[in-house]
VOBAMAR-36815 format. One line per 4 residues: number of its first residue (from 0); their letters; for each residue x negated, y negated, z of N, C-alpha, C. Coordinates in steps of 0.2 Angstrom, whole numbers, m for minus. Layout:
// residues N
NUM> a> X:Y:Z:X:Y:Z:X:Y:Z | ...
// end
This chain:
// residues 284
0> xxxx> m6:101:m105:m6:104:m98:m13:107:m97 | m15:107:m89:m22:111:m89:m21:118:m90 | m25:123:m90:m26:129:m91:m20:133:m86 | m20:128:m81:m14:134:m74:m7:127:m74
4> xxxx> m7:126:m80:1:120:m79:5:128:m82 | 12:124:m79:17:129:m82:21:125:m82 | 28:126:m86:35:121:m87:38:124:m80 | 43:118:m79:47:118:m74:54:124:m77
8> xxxx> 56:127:m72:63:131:m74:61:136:m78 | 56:138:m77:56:144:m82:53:150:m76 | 52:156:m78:50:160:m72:42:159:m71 | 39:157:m77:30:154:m74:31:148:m72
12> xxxx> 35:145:m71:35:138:m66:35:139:m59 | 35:132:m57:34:134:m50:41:138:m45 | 40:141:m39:44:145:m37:50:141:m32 | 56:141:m32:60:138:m29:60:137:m21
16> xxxx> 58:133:m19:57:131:m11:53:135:m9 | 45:136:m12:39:140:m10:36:134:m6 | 37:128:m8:30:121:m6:35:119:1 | 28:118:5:27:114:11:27:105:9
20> xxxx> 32:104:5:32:97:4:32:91:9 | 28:87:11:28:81:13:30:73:11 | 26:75:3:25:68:3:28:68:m7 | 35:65:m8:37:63:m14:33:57:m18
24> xxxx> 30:57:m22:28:49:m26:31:51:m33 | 32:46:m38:34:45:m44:34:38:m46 | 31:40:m52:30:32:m57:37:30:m59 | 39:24:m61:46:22:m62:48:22:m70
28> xxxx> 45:18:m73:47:17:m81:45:22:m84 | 49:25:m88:47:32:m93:46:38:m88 | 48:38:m82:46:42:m77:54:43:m73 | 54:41:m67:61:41:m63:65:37:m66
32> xxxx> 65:31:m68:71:29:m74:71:31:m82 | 77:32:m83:79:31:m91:74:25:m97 | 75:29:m101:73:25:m106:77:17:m108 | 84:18:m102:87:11:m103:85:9:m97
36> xxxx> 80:11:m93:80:7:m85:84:9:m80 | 89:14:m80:93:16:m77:90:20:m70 | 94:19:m65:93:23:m57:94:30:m61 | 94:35:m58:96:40:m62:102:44:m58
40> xxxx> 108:49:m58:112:47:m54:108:52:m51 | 113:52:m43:109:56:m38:107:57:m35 | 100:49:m36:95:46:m31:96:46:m26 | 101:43:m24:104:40:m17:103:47:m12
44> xxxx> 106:53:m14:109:56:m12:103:61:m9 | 99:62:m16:92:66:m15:87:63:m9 | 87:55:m10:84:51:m5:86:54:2 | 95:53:4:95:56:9:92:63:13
48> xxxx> 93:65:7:92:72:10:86:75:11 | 79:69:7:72:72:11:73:68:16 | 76:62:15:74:58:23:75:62:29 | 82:67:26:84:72:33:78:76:35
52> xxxx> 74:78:29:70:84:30:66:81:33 | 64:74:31:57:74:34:51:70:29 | 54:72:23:51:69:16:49:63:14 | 44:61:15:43:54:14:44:53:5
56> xxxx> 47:49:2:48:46:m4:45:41:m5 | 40:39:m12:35:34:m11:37:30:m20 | 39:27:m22:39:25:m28:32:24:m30 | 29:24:m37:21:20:m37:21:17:m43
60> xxxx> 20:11:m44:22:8:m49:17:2:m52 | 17:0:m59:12:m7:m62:19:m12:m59 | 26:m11:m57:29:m17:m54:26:m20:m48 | 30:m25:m46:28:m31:m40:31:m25:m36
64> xxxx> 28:m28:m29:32:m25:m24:38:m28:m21 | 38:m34:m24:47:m37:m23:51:m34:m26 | 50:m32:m32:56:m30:m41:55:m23:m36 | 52:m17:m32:53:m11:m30:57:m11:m24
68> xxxx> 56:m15:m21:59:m15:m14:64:m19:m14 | 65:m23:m21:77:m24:m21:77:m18:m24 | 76:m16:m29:76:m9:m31:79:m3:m24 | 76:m3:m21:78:0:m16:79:m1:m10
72> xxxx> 81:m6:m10:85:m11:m5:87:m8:1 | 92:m3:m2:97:m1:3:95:5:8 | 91:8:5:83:12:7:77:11:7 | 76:4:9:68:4:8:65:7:16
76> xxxx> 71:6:22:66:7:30:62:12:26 | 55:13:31:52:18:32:48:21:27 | 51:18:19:48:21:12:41:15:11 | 38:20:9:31:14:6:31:13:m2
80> xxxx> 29:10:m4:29:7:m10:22:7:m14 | 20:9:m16:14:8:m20:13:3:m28 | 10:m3:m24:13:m8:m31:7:m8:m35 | 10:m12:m39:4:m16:m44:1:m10:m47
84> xxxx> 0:m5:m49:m3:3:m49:m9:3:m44 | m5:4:m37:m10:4:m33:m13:m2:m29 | m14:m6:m31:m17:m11:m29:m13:m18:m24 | m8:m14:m22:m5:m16:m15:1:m11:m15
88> xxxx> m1:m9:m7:3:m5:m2:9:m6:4 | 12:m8:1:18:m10:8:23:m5:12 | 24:m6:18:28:m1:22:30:m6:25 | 37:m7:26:43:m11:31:37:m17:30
92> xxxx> 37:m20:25:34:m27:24:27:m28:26 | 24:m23:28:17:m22:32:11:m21:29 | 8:m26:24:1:m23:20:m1:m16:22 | m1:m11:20:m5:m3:20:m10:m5:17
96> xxxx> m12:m7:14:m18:m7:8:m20:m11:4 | m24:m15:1:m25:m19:m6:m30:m18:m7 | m31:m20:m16:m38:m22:m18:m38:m27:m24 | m39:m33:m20:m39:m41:m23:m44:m39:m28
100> xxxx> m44:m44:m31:m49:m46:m38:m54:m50:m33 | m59:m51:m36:m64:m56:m34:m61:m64:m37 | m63:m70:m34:m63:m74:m37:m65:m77:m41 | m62:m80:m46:m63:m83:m54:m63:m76:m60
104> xxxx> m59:m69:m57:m60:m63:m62:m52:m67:m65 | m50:m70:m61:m41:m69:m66:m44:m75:m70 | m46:m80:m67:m47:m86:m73:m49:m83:m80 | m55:m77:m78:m57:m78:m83:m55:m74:m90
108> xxxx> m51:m68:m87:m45:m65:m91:m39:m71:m94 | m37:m75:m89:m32:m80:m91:m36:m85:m96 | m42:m86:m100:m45:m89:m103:m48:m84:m110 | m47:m80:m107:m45:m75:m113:m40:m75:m115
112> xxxx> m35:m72:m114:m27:m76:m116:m26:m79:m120 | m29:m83:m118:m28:m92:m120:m32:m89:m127 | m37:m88:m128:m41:m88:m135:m38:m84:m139 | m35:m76:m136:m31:m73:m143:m24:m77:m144
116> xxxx> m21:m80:m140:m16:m85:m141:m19:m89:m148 | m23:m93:m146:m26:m96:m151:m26:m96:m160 | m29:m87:m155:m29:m84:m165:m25:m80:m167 | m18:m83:m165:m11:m79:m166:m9:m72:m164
120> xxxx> m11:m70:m158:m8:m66:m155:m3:m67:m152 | 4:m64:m152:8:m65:m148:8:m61:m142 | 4:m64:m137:2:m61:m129:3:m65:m125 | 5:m65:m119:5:m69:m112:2:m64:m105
124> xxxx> 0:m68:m100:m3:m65:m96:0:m66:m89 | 0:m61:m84:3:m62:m80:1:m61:m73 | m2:m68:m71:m8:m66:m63:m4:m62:m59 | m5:m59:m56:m1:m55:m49:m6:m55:m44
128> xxxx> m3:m59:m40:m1:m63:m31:1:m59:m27 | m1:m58:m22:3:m55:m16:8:m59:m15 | 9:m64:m15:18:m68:m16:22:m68:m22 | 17:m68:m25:22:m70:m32:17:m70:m40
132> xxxx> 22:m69:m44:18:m68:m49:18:m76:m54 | 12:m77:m59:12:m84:m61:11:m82:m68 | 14:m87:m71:12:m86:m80:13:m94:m82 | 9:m93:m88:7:m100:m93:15:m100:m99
136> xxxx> 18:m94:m101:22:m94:m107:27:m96:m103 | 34:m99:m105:39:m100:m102:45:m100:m106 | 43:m96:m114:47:m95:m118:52:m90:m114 | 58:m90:m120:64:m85:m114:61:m77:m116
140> xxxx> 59:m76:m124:57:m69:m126:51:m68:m121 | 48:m70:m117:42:m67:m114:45:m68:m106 | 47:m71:m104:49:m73:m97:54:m66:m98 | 59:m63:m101:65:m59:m103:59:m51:m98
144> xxxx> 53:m51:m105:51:m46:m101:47:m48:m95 | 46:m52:m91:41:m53:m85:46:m50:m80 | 51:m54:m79:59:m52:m76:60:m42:m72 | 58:m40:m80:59:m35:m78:54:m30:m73
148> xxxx> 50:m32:m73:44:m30:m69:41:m36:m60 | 45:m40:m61:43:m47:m56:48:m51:m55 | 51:m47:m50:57:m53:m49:55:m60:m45 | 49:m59:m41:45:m66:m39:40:m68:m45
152> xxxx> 43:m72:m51:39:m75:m52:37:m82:m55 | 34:m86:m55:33:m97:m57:30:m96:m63 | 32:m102:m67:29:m105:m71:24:m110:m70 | 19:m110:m70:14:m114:m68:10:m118:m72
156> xxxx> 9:m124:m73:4:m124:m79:m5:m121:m80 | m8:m121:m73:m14:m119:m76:m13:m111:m69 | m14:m107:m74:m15:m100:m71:m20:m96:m67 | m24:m102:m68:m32:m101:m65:m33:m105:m60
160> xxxx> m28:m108:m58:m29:m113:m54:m23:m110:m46 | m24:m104:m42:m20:m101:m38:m20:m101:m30 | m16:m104:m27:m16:m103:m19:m13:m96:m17 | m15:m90:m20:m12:m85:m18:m19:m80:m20
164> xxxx> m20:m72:m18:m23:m67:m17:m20:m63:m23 | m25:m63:m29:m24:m60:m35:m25:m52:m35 | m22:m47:m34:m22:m42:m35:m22:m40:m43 | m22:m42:m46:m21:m37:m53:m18:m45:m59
168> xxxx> m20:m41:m66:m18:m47:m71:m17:m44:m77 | m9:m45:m77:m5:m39:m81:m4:m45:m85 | m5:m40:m95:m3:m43:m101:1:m38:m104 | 5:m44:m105:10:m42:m111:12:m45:m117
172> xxxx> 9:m40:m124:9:m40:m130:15:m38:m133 | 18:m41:m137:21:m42:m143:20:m35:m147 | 15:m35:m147:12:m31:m154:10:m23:m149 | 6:m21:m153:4:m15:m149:m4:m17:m145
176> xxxx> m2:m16:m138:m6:m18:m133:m14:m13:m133 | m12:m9:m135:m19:m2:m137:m25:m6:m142 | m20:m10:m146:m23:m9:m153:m26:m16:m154 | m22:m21:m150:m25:m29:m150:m28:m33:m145
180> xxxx> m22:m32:m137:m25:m35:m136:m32:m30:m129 | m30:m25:m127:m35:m21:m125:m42:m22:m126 | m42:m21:m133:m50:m19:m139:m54:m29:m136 | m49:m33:m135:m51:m41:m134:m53:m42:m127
184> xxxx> m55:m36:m122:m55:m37:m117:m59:m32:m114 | m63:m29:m117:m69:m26:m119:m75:m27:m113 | m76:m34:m114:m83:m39:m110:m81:m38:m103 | m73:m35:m100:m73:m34:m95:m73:m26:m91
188> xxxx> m74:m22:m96:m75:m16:m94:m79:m15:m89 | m85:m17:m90:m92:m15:m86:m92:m15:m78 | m86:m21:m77:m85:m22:m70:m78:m21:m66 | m72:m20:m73:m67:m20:m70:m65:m14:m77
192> xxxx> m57:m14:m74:m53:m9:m77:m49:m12:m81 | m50:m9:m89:m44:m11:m92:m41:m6:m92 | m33:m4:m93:m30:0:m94:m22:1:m98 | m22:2:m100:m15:3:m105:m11:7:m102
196> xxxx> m6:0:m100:m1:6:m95:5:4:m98 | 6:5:m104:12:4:m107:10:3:m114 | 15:3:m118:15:2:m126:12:m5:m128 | 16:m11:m125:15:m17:m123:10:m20:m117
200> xxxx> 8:m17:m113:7:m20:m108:0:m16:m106 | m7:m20:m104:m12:m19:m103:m15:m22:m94 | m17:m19:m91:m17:m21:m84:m23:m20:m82 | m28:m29:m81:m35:m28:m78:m34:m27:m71
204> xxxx> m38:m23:m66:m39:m24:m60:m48:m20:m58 | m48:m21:m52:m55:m20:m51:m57:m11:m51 | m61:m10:m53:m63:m2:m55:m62:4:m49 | m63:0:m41:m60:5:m35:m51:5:m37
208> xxxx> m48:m1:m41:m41:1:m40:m36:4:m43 | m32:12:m42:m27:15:m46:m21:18:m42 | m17:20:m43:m14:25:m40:m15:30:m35 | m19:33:m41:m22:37:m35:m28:38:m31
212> xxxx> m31:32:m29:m34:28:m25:m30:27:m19 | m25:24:m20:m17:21:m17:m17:27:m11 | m14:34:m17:m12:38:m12:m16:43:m9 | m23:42:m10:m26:47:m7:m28:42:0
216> xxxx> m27:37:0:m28:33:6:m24:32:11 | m17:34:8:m9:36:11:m10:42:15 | m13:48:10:m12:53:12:m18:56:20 | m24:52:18:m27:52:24:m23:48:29
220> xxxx> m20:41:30:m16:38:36:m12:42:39 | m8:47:33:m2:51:36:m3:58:38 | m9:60:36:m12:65:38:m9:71:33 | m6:71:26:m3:74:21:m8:75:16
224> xxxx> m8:83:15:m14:86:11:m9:85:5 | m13:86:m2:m11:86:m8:m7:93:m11 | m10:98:m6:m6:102:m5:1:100:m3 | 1:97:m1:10:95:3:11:88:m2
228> xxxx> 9:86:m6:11:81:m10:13:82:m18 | 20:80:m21:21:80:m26:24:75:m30 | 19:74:m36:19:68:m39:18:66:m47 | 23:63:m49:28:63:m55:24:57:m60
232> xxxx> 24:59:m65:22:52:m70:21:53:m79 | 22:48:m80:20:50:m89:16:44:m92 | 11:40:m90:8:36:m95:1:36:m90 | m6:33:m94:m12:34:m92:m12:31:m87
236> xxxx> m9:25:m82:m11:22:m76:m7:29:m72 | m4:34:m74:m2:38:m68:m9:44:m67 | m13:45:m74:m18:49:m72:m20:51:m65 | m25:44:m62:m27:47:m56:m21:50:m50
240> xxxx> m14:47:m52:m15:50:m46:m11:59:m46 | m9:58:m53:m9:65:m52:m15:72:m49 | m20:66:m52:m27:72:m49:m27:71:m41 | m21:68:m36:m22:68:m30:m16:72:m27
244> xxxx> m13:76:m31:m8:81:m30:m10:89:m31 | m8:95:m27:m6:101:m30:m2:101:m35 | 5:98:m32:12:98:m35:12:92:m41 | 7:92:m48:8:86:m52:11:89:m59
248> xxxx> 16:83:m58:21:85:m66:18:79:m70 | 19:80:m75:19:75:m83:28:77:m85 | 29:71:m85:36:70:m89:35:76:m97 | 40:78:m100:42:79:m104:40:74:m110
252> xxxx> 42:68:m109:40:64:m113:35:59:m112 | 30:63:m110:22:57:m107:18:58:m111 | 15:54:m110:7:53:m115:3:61:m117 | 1:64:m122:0:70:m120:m8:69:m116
256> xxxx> m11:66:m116:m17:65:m112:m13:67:m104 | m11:65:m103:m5:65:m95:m5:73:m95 | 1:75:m99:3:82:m100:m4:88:m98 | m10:84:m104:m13:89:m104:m16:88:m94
260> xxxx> m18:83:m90:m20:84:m84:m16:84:m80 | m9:85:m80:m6:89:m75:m5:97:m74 | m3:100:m69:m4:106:m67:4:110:m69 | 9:105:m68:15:108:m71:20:102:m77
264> xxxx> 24:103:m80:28:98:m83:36:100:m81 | 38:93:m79:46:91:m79:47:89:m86 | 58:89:m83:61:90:m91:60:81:m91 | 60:77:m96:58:71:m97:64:66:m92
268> xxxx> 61:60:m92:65:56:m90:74:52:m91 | 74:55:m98:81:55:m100:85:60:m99 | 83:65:m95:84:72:m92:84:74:m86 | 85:66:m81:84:67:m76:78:70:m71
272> xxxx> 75:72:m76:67:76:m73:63:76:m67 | 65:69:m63:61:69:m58:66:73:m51 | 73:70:m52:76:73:m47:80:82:m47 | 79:82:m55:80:91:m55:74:93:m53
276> xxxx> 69:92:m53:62:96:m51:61:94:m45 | 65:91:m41:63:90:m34:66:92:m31 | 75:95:m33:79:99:m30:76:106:m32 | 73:107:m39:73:115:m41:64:116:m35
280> xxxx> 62:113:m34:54:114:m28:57:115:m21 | 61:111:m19:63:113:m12:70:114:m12 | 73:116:m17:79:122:m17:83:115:m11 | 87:110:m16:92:106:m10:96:108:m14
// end
């Protein structure tokens, strides 16, 4: 944590319903859900009861914005969605924001793939479209995990070859994604972002696109300072945008890199962390 972080629930934490809160965001995996995927209970309930206040709730997530909005199906009016980590923004199905790749960046990443495939890596790549997402694997073990993160997505044969607007191109490795397929992707730093935003899973996008790029662009449309924004996360694609909050927690169980630049720490994800810290903030 930075030098002014302090733990949730203790008397140096933060003070029970002192924030001017406007604006909830939280990352989803390792964050708002259980380490089994799970809603956590309560949702529903807490959802209603900022929507009474007035609280906008923002999910932000490396998912599709289709897998977030059945996700919150039954509550999506009115909530914005921050997908792809940032790099597409939907409210009631209404582009807020993007930031496409240039043309021929996904080919050339999907041609990477293709060569550590070659040299025996177990890794698949995953273009993400504004409509859908497309992959080369069509194996069930790699499809199993696309699923969870892309409920639009085709089996296509050439991945380079797309009639859709590529925001972002998310790989998932078999093995440890820091350590094989990241380091192999190298020659794209200079103009774009690689990022490890999971144990597994590696996500190129353009160098203006993050999180918290996303919601500093929210926060300007809705006129909500960071002072009135509080926001939840535990792995390195959630960094920037905790630096776009007052109110930023680090999971309990987040990257320590994370812990140390947030300003306070919730109890972890299998602790329901996001929703007891959101009730012990604004005392519901």
């Amino acid at each position: 944590m930075s030098s002014a972080a302090s733990p949730l629930l203790t008397a140096s934490g933060p003070h029970t319903g002192s924030a001017d809160i406007r604006l909830v965001v939280t990352d989803m995996d390792g964050t708002l859900l259980d380490d089994a995927k799970r809603i956590p209970p309560g949702l529903w309930e807490t959802l209603a009861e900022l929507r009474r206040r007035g609280v906008l709730f923002s999910p932000a997530s490396g998912r599709q914005y289709a897998t977030l909005a059945r996700e919150f199906a039954e509550v999506a009016e009115g909530m914005v969605f921050i997908a792809e980590n940032g790099t597409y923004v939907v409210r009631d199905g209404v582009e807020l924001s993007s930031d496409p790749l240039e043309p021929g960046v996904a080919g050339r990443v999907v041609q990477a793939v293709r060569q550590l495939v070659a040299g025996g890596v177990d890794v698949g790549a995953v273009v993400c479209g504004k409509r859908s997402a497309y992959v080369e694997r069509s194996d069930e073990a790699f499809l199993a995990e696309v699923r969870k993160y892309y409920v639009e997505h085709r089996v296509v044969e050439d991945a380079t070859a797309l009639d859709d607007e590529v925001i972002k191109v998310a790989l998932f490795d078999f093995g440890s994604a820091a350590h094989t397929t990241a380091p192999a992707l190298q020659s794209f730093t200079p103009t774009h972002q690689v990022v490890v935003s999971g144990e597994h899973w590696v996500d190129v996008m353009n160098r203006t696109a993050n999180k918290g790029a996303a919601l500093r662009r929210l926060q300007h449309d809705l006129g909500i300072t960071p002072a009135q924004t509080m926001v939840f996360g535990d792995y390195l694609n959630d960094l920037e945008m905790l630096d776009a909050a007052e109110w930023s927690f680090a999971m309990a169980n987040a990257h320590p890199d994370v812990i140390t630049r947030a300003r306070h720490l919730a109890p972890s994800n299998n602790d329901n962390g996001v929703l007891r810290t959101v009730a012990h903030v604004l005392n519901l």
